[in-house]
KOLZAGU-662793 format. One line per field, with one value per residue (C-alpha): residue in one letter; x, y, z. Coordinates in steps of 0.02 Angstrom, whole numbers, plus 50000, padded with zeros to 5 digits. Layout:
residues N
residuo: [A ...]
X: [X ...]
Y: [Y ...]
Z: [Z ...]
END
This chain:
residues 209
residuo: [X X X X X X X X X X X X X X X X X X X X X X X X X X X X X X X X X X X X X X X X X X X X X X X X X X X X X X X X X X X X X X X X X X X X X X X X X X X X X X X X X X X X X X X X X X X X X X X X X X X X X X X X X X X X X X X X X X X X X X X X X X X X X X X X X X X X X X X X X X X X X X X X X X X X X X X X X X X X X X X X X X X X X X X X X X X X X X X X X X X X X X X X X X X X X X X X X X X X X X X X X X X X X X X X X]
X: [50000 50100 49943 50002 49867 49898 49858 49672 49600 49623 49669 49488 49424 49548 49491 49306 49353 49464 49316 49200 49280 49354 49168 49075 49202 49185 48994 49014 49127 49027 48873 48932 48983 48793 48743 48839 48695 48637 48782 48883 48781 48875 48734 48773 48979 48951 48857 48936 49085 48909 48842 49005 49012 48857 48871 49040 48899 48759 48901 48950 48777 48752 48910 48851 48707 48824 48813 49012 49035 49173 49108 48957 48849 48784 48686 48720 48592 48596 48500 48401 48390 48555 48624 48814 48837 48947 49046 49127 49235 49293 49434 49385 49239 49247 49135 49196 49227 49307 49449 49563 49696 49793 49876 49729 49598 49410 49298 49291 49116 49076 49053 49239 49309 49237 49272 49450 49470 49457 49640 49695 49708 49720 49543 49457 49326 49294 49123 48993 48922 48844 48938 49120 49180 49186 49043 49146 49300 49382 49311 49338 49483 49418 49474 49423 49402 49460 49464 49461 49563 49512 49668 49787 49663 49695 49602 49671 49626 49660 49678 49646 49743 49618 49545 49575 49704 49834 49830 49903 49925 49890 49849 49869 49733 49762 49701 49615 49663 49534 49656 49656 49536 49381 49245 49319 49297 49122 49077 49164 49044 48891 48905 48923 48749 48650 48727 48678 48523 48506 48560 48459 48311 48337 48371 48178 48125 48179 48109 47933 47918]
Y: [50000 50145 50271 50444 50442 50616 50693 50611 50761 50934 51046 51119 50924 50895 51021 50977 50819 50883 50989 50840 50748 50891 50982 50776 50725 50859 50873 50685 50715 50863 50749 50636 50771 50827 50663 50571 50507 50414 50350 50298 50160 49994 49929 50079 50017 49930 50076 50212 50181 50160 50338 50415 50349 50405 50576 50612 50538 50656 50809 50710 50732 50919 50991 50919 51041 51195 51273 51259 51087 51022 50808 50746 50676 50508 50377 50191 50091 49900 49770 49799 49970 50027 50173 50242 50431 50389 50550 50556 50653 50600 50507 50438 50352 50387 50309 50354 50250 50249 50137 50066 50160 50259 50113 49969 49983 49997 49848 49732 49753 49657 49802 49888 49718 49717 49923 49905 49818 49951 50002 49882 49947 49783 49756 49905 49899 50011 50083 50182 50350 50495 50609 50569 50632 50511 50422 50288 50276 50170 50129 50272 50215 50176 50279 50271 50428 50361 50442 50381 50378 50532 50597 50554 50584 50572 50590 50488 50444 50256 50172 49999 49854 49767 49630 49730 49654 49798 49994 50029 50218 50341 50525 50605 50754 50936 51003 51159 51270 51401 51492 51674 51656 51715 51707 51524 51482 51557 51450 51298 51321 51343 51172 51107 51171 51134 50958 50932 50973 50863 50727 50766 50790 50613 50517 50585 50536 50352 50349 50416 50284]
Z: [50000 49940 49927 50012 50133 50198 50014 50019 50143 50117 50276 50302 50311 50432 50555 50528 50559 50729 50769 50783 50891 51013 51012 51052 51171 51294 51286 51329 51489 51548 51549 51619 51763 51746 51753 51893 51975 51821 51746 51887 51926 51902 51765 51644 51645 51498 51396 51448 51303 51166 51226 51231 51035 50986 51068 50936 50819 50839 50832 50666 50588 50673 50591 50422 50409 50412 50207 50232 50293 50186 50182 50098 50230 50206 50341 50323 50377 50465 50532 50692 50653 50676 50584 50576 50514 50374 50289 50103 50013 49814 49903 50075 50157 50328 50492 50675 50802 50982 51020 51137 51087 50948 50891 50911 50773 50835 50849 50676 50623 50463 50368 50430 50363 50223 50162 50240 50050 49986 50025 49914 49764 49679 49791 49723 49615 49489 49484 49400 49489 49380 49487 49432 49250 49176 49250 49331 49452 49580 49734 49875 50039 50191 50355 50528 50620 50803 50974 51156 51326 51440 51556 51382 51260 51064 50906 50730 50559 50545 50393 50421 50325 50183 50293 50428 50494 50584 50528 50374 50404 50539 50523 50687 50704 50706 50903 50871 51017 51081 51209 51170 51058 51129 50972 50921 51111 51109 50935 51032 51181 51073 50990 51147 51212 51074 51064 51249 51227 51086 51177 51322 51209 51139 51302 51355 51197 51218 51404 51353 51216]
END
């Protein structure tokens, strides 16, 4: 795999893509804070790492309805109605998912083995799609946008190996810093609230039905 990974996103995708993950993580751990009560309790240990997931998640599909978001925004639908926010530029597929750590790919659903062929380019099929000149083209990489720990937390673009078998290359993300920077740290704060609420919204959602 000789593909120069780095060239496939453009600087502007890579802080959306920062942004994200920075802006979903924290509304996580200050609900969490909010929320001690709830989610301390010993049955939630083993969803706590799911909501913390699908928090980045909903930030994933709130960012996409800004005019100037730089990723088509796509949802990919599964069995038992399951549904991953799924984003695309011409190069990249990309799905997000929390990990162990920087250098341990997520969990090896069927569908991340099966995309993570598509970094082989001898594995890559070509395909037809009105929207390429000329109508047809290879398929698109696969990347993983990863995050996790807490006290030493990090944020990556994994590549995983076709058949997903190790990380073939690893972008490291761009932190955007809000220090000094007092209408970036206001924007910051904003997305926070309103994905908060969201989530809050939801979770009473789910209880009342």
């Amino acid at each position: 795999m000789s593909e120069n990974f780095e060239n496939l996103f453009t600087a502007r995708e890579l802080l959306a893509l920062s942004s994200i993950l920075q802006v979903g993580d924290s509304a996580y751990w200050e609900l969490m804070e909010m929320q001690h009560p709830l989610f301390k309790h010993p049955y939630f240990s083993d969803t706590r790492g799911r909501i913390r997931t699908k928090i980045v998640q909903m930030q994933c599909e709130i960012e996409s309805h800004d005019p100037k978001f730089p990723f088509d925004f796509f949802q990919r639908e599964f069995l038992y109605n399951q549904i991953v926010p799924e984003l695309r530029n011409k190069n990249v597929i990309v799905h997000i998912a929390r990990s162990k750590s920087i250098g341990d790919l997520p969990y090896p659903s069927r569908y991340k083995i099966r995309l993570s062929n598509n970094n082989n380019a001898l594995q890559r099929q070509m395909i037809i799609d009105p929207s390429y000149t000329p109508p047809y083209g290879d398929e698109p990489f696969y990347a993983l946008l990863v995050f996790g720990g807490h006290k030493n937390a990090f944020s990556a673009i994994q590549f995983p190996e076709p058949g997903y078998g190790g990380i073939a290359k690893t972008i490291t993300l761009p932190q955007i810093s809000f220090v000094g920077e007092d209408d970036a740290a206001e924007v910051f704060e904003r997305k926070k609230a309103v994905l908060k609420k969201e989530f809050m919204a939801q979770r009473a959602e789910e209880v009342v039905s």
